[in-house]
C-alpha positions as a Python dict, from the first residue, in 0.01 Angstrom:
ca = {
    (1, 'X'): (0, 0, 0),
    (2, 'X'): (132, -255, -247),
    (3, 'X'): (144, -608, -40),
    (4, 'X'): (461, -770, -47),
    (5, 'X'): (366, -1099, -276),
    (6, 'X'): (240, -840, -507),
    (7, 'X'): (560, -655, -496),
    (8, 'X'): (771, -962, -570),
    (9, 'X'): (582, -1069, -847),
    (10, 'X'): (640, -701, -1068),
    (11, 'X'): (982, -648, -991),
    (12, 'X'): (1035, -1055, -1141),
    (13, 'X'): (829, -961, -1379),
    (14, 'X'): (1043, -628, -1458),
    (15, 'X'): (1373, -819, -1418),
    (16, 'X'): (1263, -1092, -1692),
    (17, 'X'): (1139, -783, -1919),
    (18, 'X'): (1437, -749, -2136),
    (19, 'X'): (1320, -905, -2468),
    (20, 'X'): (1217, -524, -2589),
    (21, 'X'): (1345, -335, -2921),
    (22, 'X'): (1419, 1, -2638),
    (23, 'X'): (1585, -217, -2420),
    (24, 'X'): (1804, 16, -2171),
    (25, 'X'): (2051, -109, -1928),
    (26, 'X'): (2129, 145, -1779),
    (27, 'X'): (1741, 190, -1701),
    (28, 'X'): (1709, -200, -1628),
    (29, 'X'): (2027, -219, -1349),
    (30, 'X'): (1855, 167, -1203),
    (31, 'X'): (1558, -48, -1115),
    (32, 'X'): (1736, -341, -1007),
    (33, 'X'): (1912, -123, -742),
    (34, 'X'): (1557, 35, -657),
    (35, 'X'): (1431, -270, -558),
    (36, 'X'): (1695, -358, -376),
    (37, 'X'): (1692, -16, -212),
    (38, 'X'): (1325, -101, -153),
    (39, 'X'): (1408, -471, -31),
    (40, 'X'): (1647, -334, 247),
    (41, 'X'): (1528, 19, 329),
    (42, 'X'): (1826, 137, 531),
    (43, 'X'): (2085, 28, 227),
    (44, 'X'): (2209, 210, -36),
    (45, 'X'): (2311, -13, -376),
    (46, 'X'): (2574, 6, -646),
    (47, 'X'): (2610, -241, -965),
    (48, 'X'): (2923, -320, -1163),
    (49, 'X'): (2973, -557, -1448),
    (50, 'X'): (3276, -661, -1616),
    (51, 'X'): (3415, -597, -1945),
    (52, 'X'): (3724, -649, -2144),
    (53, 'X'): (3925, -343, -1844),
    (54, 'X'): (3807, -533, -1553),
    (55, 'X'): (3459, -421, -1349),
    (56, 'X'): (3307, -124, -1449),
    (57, 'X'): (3025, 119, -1247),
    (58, 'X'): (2727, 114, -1441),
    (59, 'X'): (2442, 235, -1211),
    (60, 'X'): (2383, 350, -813),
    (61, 'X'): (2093, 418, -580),
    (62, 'X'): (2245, 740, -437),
    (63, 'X'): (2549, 994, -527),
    (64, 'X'): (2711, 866, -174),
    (65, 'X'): (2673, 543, -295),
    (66, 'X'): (2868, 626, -621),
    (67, 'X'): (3158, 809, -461),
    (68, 'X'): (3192, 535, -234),
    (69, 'X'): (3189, 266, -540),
    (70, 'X'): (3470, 486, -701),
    (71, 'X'): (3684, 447, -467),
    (72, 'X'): (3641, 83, -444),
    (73, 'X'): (3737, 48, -822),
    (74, 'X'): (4020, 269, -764),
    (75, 'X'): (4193, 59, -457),
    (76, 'X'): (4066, -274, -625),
    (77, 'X'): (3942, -406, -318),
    (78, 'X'): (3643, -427, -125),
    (79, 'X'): (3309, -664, -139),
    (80, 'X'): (3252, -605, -503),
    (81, 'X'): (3581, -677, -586),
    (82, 'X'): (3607, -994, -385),
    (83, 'X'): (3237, -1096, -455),
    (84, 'X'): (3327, -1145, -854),
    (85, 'X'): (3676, -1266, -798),
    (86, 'X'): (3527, -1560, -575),
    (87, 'X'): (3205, -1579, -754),
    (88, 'X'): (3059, -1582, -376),
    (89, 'X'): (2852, -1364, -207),
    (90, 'X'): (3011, -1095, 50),
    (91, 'X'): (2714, -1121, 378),
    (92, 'X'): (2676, -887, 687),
    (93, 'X'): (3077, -746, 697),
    (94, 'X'): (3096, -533, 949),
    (95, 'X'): (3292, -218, 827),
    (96, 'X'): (3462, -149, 1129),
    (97, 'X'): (3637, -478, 1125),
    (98, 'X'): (3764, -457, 798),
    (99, 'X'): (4043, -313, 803),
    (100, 'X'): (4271, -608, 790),
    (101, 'X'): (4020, -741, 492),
    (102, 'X'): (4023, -446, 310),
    (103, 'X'): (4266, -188, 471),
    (104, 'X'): (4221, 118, 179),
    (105, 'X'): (3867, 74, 120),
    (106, 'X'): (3707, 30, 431),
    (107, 'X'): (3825, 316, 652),
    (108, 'X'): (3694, 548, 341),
    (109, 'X'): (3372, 358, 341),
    (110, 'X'): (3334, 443, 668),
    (111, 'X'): (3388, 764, 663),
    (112, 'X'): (3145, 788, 414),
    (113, 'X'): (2864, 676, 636),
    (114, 'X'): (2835, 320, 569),
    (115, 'X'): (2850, 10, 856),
    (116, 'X'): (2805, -260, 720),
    (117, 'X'): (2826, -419, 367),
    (118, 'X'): (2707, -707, 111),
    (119, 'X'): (2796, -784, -243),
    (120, 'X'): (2632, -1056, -440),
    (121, 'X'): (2792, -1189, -788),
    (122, 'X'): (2579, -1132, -1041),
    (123, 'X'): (2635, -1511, -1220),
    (124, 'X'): (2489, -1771, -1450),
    (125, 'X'): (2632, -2135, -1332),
    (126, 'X'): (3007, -2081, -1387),
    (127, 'X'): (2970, -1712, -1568),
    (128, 'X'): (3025, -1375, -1323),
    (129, 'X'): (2946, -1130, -1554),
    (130, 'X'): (2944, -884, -1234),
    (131, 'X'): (2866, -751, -884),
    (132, 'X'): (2579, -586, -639),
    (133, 'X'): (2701, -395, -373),
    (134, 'X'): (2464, -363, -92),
    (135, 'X'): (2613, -114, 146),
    (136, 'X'): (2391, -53, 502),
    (137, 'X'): (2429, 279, 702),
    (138, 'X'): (2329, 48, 979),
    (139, 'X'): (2506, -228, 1188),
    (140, 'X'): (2207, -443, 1107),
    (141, 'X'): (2255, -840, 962),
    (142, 'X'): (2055, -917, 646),
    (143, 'X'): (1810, -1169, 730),
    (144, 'X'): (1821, -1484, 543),
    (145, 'X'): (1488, -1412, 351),
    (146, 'X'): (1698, -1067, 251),
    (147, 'X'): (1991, -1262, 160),
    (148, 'X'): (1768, -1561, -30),
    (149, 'X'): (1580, -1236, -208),
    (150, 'X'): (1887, -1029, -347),
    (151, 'X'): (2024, -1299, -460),
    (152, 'X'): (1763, -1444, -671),
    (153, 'X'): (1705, -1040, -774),
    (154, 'X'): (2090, -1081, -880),
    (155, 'X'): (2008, -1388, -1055),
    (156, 'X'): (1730, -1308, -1286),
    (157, 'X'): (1908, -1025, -1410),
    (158, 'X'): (2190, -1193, -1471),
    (159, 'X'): (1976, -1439, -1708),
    (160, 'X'): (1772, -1135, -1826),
    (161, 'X'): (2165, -908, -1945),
    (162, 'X'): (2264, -1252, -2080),
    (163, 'X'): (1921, -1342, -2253),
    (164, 'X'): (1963, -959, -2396),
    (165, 'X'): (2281, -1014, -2544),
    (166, 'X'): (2168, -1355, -2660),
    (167, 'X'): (1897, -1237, -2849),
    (168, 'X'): (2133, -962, -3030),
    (169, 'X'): (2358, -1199, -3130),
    (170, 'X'): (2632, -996, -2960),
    (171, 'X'): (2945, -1268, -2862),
    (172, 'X'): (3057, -1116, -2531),
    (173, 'X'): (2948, -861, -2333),
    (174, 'X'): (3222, -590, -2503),
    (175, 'X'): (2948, -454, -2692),
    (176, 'X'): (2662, -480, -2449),
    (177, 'X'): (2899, -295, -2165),
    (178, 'X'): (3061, -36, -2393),
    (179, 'X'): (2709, 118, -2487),
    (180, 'X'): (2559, 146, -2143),
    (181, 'X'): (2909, 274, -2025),
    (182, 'X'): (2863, 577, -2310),
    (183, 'X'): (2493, 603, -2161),
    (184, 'X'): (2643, 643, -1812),
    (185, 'X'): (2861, 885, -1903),
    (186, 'X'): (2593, 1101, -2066),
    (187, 'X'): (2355, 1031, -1743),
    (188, 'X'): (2613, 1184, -1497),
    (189, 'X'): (2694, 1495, -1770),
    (190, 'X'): (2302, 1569, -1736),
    (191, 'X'): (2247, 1520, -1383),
    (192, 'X'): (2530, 1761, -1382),
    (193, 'X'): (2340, 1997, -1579),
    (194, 'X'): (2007, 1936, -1369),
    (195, 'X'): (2194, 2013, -1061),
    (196, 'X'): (2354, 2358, -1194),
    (197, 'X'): (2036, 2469, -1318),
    (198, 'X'): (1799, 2383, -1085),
    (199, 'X'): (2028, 2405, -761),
    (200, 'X'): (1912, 2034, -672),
    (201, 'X'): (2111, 1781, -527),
    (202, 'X'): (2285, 1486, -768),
    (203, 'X'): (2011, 1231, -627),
    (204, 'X'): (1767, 1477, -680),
    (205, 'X'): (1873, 1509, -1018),
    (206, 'X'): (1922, 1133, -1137),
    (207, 'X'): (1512, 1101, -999),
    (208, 'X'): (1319, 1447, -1202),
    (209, 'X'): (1576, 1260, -1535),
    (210, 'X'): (1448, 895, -1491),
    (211, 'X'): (1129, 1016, -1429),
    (212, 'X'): (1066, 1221, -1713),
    (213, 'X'): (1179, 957, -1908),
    (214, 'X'): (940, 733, -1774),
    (215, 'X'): (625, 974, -1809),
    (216, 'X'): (727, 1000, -2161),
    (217, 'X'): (806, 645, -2274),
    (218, 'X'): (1163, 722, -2371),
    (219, 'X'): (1501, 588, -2323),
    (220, 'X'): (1728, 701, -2008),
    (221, 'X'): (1982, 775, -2239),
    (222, 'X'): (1820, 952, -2479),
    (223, 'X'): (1644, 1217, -2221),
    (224, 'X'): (2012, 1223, -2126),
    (225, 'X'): (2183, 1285, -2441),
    (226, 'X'): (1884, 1592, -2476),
    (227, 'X'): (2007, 1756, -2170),
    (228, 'X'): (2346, 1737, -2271),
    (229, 'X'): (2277, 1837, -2603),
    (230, 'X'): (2045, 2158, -2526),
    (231, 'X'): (1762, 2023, -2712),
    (232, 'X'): (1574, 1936, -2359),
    (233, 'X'): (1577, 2181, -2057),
    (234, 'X'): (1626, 2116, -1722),
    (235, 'X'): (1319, 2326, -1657),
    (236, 'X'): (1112, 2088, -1892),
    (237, 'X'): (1184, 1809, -1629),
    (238, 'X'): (905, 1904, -1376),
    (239, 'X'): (924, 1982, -989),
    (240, 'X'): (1182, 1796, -782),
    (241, 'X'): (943, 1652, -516),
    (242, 'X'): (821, 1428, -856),
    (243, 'X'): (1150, 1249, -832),
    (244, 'X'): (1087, 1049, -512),
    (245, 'X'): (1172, 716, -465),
    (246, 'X'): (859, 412, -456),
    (247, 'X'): (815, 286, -127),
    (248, 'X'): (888, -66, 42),
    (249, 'X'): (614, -297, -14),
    (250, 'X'): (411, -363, 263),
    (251, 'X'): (531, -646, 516),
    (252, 'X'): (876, -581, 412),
    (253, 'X'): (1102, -575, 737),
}
């Protein structure tokens, strides 16, 4: 098993990787929210940025996770919400004294599973460009080394998006946030598809797509816009049980 120095070394290395033509940020937040997932093994992880119509959900580690981040744009509250407002990180609220903090959101969170929940802003000095949700099924604190580790995770992608869009000349984020949002919206039309065709599960689904387009060397997007498009079959993706997710690096708590 991959030791845990190891493991921290490729996923910096992956979250400073963004100086490529095929740059995908859809793909690049995906495995930011893996590692997290990976980081905290009983948390499931969500990742909004901001754009000219306030936060917007760009990627999630599970479907549950995704339902549960739609509602939280819809009601406008929650740790997200308050995490890029403030600019501060949301640590270890418990869920089932939240009521009063957050008195739409966090009944339905509940409901949904969850116990207790994080956010960290995803920010450059005085610049939020967005928000991690870290959502826990457990009632279980983050350590401090958890805490000290998602948000430097939160950190170097912020500088990697930013470098990105640096680098492109692009002079806000507008442009940056409006093509990953189209990418998004092809991604959950295909997992759509996968899941019809294949009778799979939505998680299931998001895994056989990302990995395809992984064993393959291509974009997210465009193994997304295929599906969509008929030119790529869902049976052309491979077995489900290829889809799993890596596993937590050794000496991780």
């Amino acid at each position: 098993m991959e030791r845990r120095d190891e493991w921290l070394a490729r996923t910096f290395v992956e979250l400073a990787d963004t100086l490529v033509a095929d740059f995908d940020l859809i793909e690049f937040l995906s495995m930011l929210a893996d590692r997290c997932v990976e980081l905290i093994g009983s948390a499931e992880v969500g990742l909004a940025l901001a754009g000219p119509q306030g936060l917007q959900m760009m990627t999630s580690s599970s479907e549950r996770m995704r339902m549960t981040e739609v509602l939280e744009l819809q009601f406008e509250e929650g740790p997200c919400f308050e995490c890029y407002r403030m600019g501060l990180p949301v640590l270890n609220q418990r869920l089932s004294s939240a009521d009063e903090r957050w008195p739409r959101f966090a009944p339905k969170a509940r409901q949904s599973g969850f116990q207790t929940v994080h956010a960290v802003p995803l920010r450059l000095r005085t610049e939020v460009i967005g928000a991690m949700n870290v959502f826990d099924t457990n009632l279980r604190d983050m350590t401090q080394s958890e805490a000290n580790l998602l948000r430097a995770f939160a950190d170097a992608a912020t500088i990697g998006i930013l470098q990105e869009r640096t680098v492109k000349q692009q002079s806000d984020l507008s442009v940056q946030l409006q093509g990953a949002l189209n990418s998004r919206i092809a991604i959950e039309q295909a997992k759509g598809i996968v899941t019809e065709r294949l009778k799979v599960d939505m998680d299931t689904a998001f895994a056989m797509i990302r990995n395809h387009a992984r064993a393959h060397s291509v974009l997210l997007s465009r193994v997304a816009d295929a599906l969509v498009l008929g030119t790529l079959s869902a049976a052309d993706l491979g077995s489900p049980s290829q889809g799993s997710h890596v596993g937590r690096p050794e000496g991780s708590a």
